[in-house]
C-alpha positions as CSV (number, residue, x, y, z in Angstrom):
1,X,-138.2,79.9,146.4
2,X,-141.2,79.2,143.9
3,X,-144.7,80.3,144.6
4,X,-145.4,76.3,145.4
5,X,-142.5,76.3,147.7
6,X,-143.7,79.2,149.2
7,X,-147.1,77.9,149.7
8,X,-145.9,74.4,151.2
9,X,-144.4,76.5,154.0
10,X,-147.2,78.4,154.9
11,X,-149.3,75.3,155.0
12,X,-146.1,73.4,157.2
13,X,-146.4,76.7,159.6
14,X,-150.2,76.4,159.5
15,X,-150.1,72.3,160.4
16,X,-147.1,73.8,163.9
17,X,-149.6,76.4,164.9
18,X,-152.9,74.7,165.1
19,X,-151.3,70.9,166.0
20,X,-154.0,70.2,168.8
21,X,-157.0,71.2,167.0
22,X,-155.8,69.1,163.9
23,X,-155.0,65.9,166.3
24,X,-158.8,66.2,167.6
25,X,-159.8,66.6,163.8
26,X,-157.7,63.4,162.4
27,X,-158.7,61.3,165.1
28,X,-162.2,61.5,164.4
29,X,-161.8,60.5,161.0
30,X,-160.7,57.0,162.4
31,X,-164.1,56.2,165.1
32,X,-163.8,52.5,164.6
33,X,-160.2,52.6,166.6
34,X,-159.4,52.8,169.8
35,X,-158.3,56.0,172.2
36,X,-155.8,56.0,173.9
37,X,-156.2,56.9,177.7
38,X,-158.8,59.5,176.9
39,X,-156.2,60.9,174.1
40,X,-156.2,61.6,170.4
41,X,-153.4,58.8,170.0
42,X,-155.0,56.1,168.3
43,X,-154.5,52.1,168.7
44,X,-155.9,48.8,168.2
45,X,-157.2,46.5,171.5
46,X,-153.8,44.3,171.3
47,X,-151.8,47.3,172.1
48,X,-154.0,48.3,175.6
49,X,-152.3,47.5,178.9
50,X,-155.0,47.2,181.5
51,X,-151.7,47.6,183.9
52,X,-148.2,49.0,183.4
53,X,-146.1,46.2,181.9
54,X,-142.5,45.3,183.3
55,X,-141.0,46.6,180.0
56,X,-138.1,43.9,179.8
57,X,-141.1,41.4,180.1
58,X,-141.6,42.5,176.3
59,X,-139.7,39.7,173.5
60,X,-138.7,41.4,170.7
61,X,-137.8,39.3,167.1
62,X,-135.8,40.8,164.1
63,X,-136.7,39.6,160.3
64,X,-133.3,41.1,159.5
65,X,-132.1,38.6,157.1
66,X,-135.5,38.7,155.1
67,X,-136.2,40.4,152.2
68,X,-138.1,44.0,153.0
69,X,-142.0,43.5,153.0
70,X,-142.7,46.8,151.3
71,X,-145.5,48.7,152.3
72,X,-147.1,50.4,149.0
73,X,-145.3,52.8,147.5
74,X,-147.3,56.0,147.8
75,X,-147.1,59.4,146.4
76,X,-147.8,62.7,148.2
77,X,-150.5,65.6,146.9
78,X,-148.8,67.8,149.2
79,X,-145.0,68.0,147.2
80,X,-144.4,71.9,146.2
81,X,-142.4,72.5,142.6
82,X,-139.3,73.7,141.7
83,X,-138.6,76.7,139.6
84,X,-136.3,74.2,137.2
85,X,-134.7,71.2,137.8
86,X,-136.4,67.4,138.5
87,X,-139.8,68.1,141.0
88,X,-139.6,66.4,144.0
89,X,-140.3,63.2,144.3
90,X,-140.6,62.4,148.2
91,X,-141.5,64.9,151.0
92,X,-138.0,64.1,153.2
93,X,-136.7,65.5,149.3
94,X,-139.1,68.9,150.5
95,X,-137.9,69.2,153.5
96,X,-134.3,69.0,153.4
97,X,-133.9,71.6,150.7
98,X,-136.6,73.9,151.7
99,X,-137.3,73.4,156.0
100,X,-134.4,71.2,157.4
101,X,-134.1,71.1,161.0
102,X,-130.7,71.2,162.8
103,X,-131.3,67.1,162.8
104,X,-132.3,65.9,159.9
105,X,-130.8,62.0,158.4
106,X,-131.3,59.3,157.0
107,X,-130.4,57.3,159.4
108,X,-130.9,53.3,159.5
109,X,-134.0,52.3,161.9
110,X,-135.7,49.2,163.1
111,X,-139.0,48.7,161.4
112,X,-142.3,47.7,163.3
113,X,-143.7,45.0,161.1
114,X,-146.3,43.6,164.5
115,X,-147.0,44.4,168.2
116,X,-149.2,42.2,170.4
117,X,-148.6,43.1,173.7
118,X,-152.2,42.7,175.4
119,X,-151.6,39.2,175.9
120,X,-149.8,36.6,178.0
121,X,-146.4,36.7,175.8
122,X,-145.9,40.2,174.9
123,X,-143.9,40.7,171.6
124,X,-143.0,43.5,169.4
125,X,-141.4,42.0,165.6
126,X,-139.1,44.7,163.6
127,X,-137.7,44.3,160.2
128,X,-135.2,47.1,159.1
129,X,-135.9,50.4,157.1
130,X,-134.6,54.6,157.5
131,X,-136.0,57.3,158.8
132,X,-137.2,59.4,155.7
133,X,-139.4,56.0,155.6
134,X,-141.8,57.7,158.3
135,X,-141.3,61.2,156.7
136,X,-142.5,60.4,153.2
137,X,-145.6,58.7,154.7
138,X,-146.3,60.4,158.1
139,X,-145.2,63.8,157.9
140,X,-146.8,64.2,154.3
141,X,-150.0,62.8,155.3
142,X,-150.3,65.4,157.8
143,X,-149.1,68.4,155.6
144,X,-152.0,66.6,153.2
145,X,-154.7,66.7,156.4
146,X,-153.3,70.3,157.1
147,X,-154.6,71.6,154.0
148,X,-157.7,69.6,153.5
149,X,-158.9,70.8,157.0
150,X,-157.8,74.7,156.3
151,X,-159.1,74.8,152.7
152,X,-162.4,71.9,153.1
153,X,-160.6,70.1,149.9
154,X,-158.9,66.2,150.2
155,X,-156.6,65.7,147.1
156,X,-155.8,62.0,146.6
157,X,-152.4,61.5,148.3
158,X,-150.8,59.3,151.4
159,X,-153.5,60.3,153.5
160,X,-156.6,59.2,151.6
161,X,-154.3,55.7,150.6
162,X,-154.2,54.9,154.2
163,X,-157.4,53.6,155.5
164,X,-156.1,52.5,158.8
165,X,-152.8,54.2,160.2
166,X,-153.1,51.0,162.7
167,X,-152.4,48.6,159.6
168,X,-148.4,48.3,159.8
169,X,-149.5,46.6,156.6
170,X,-150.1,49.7,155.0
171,X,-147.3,51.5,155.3
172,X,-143.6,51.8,157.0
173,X,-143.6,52.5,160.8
174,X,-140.6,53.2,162.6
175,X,-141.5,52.9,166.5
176,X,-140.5,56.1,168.7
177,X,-140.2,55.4,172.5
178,X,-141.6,57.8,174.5
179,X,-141.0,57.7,178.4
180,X,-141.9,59.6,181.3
181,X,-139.0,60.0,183.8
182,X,-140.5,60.3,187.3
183,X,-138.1,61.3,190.2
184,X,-139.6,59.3,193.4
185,X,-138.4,60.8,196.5
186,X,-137.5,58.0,199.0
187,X,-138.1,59.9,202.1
188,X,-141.4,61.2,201.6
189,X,-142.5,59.6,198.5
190,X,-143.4,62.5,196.3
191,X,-142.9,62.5,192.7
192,X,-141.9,64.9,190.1
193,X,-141.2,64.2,186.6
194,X,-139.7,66.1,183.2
195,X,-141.3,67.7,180.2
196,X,-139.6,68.5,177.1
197,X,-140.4,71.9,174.6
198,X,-139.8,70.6,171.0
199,X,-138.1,73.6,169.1
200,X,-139.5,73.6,165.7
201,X,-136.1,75.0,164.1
202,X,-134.2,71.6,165.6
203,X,-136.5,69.2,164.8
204,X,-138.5,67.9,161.7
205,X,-141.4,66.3,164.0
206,X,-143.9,68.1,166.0
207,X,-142.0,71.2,166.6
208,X,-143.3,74.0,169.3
209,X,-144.9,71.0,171.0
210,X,-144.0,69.5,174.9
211,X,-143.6,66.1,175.0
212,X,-142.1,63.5,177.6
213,X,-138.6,63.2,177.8
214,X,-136.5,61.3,177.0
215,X,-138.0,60.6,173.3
216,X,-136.1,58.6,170.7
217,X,-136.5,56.6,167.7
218,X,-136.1,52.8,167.6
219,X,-132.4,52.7,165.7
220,X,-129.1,50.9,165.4
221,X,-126.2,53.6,167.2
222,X,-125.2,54.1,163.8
223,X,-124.8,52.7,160.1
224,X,-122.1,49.7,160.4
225,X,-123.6,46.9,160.2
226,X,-122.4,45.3,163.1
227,X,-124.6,47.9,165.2
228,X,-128.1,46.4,164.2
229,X,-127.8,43.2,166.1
230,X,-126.1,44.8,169.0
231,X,-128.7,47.6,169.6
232,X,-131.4,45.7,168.8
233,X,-132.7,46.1,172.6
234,X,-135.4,49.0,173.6
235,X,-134.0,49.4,177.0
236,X,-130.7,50.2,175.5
237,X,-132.2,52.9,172.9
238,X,-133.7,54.6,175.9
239,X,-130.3,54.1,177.6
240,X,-128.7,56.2,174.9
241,X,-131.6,58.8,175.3
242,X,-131.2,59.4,178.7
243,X,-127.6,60.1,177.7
244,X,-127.9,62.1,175.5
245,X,-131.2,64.3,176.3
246,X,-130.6,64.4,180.2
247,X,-126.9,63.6,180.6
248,X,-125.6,66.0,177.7
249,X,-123.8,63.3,176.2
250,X,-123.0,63.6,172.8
251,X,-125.2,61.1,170.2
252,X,-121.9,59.3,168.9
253,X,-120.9,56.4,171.2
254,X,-117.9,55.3,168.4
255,X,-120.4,52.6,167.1
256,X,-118.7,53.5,163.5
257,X,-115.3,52.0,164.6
258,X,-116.7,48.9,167.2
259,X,-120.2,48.1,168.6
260,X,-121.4,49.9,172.1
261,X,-120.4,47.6,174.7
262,X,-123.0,48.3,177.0
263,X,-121.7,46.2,180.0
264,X,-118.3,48.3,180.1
265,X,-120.0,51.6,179.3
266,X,-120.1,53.7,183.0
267,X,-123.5,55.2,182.0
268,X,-124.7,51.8,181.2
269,X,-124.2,49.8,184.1
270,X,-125.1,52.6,186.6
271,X,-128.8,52.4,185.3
272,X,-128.6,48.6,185.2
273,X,-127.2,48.8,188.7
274,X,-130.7,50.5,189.6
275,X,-132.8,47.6,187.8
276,X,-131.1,45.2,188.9
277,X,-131.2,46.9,193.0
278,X,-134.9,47.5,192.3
279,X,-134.4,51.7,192.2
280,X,-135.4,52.0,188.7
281,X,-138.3,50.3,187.5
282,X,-138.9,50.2,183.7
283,X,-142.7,50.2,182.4
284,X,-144.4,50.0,178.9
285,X,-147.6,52.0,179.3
286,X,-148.8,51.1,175.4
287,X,-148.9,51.6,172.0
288,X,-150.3,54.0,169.9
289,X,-150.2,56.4,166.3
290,X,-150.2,60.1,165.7
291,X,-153.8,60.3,164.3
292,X,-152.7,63.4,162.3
293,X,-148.6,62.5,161.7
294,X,-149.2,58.5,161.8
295,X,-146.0,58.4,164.1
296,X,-145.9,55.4,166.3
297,X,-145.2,55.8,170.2
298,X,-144.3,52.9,172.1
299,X,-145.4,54.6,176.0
300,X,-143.3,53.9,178.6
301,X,-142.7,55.4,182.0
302,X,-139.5,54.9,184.0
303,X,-139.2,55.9,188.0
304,X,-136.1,56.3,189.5
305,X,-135.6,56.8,193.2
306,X,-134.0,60.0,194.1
307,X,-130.6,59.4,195.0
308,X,-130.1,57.7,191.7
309,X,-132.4,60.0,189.4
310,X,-129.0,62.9,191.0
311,X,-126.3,60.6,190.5
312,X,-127.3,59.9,186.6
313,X,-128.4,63.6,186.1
314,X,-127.2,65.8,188.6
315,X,-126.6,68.8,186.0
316,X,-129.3,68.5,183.3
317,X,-128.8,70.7,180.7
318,X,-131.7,73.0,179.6
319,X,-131.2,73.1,175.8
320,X,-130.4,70.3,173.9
321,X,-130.5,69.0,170.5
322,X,-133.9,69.1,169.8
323,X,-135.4,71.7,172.4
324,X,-135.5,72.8,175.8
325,X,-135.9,70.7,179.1
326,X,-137.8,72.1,181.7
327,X,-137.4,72.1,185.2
328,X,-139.0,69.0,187.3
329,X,-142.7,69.3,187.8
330,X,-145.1,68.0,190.4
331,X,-146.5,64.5,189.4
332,X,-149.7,64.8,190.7
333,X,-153.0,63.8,188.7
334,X,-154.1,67.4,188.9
335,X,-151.2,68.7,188.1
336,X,-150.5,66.8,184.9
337,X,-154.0,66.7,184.1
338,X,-153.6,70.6,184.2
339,X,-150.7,70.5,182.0
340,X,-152.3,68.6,179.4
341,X,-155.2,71.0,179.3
342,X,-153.2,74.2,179.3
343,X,-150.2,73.8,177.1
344,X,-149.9,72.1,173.3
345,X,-148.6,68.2,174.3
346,X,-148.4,65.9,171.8
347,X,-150.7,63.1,171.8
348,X,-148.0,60.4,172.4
349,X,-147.0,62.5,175.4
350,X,-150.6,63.4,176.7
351,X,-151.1,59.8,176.4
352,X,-148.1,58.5,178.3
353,X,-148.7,60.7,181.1
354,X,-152.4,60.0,181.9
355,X,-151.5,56.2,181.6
356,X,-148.2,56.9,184.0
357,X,-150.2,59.1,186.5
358,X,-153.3,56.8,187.0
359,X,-151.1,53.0,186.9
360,X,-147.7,53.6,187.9
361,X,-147.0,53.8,191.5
């Protein structure tokens, strides 16, 4: 690798290792936006609940057949050189040759163009665009941050383009969900819920932080087209999470060959089953951004009574694609509250759980 290649790794190892101080530090740069639940998540007043929302109460609308409506094109300060051949032109370009998780694609991905979900009529409206999207913006304006705070310099870059990481205006932002599972124990009511350890060697987004789990960007199954009408649901995207991060399931569902038929698919209509019986309630908690990565959370929380939190996950396996599960903790306010003081959680996470522990019952 070159000297600048080199360097751009220290400064990604530097932006892992001192995440939470960095969150605290990027948030404060933004005073005239809101906090989320006492968090360093940012948002604007039309994404506060003042209660947990029924999350299928939420309308969602696709500008699919549109033209894109391009955010500005922006170039990073933080893209190392090469020693010969073209430089790099986009930070998912960096990545990929020089730091690529085990999970790293360009995968299609529904595009959050407005969210008003404060109101009487609660809607979230998507457009279309890929993952690296995100990447090229997000993760470079917080490599960009990463060095301004460690060396006291700001370059002109993504970060100083963006004046207001709220503004999906301003740039492209996919929408991650991020849900809290809570077991509810039917007999004596207590509650327990999952935490997830992002491994930095599997994934390209806040690795060697814990986070809520399951955790999953807003996509299409996969890349025929036939896929980005059909899965054009959030409760199906967490669906497939759940699958795949608690169940073990493997992330292709055959959507290349025909779309998910979600009605015949076991899985599926097990957790429907519990909606529809009233032992799984589904909840948004809110919306929020990443103050230092710019990634958008949509917080949700979903509580499944005990019997059918076993039956769907009986055997949950410990490591998975993008980390390690661990075992069910204690939901209790002073236990989460202690978690979230104690250990690294991403803001999204932190977030989510204070607004889980405090309004969902």
């Amino acid at each position: 690798m070159t000297e600048s290649e080199q360097a751009w790794l220290r400064s990604r190892s530097y932006l892992r290792e001192n995440r939470l101080e960095l969150d605290r530090a990027a948030a404060a740069q933004f005073p005239e936006l809101h906090r989320v639940a006492g968090s360093a998540l940012l948002a604007r007043c039309e994404w506060l609940l003042t209660a947990p929302l029924p999350l299928h109460d939420i309308v969602l609308q696709g500008q699919f057949d549109k033209p894109d409506i391009s955010a500005p094109v922006l170039r990073s300060s933080a893209l190392p050189t090469r020693d010969d051949g073209p430089p790099y032109e986009k930070y998912s370009a960096a990545v990929q040759e020089i730091a690529a998780p085990a999970v790293f694609e360009n995968r299609p991905t529904y595009r959050l163009l407005r969210a008003e979900l404060a109101g009487g009529d609660p809607v979230l409206e998507f457009g279309l665009g890929h993952y690296f999207d995100s990447v090229d913006v997000g993760e470079a304006a917080a490599h960009e941050f990463a060095v301004a705070y460690r060396d006291g310099v700001a370059e002109p870059g993504v970060r100083t383009a963006i004046t207001d990481p709220c503004d999906l205006r301003q740039r492209h932002a996919n929408l991650a969900i991020s849900t809290v599972t809570i077991r509810r124990d039917t007999r004596t009511g207590e509650r327990e819920f999952l935490l997830h350890w992002r491994d930095p060697r599997k994934t390209g987004h806040a690795g060697g932080l814990y986070q809520v789990v399951p955790v999953g960007v807003f996509q299409p199954s996969g890349y025929a087209a036939w896929n980005t009408g059909n899965d054009f649901s959030l409760w199906h995207n967490m669906i497939r999470e759940f699958a795949e991060e608690l169940g073990g399931a493997d992330e292709d569902h055959g959507s290349e060959q025909a779309p998910i038929d979600y009605r015949s698919w076991d899985f599926a209509r097990r957790i429907d089953q519990g909606i529809d019986a009233g032992t799984i309630e589904a909840y948004c908690l809110g919306l929020g951004v990443d103050p230092t990565s710019f990634a958008t959370d949509l917080l949700t929380a979903v509580v499944m009574d005990g019997p059918v939190f076993d039956d769907l996950f009986g055997d949950i396996p410990v490591d998975n694609d993008e980390g390690r599960v661990l075992e069910l903790q204690p939901f209790t306010v002073e236990h989460v509250r202690r978690l979230c003081a104690e250990h690294p959680i991403q803001a999204a996470g932190a977030a989510a759980l204070e607004l889980a522990i405090t309004g969902v019952r």
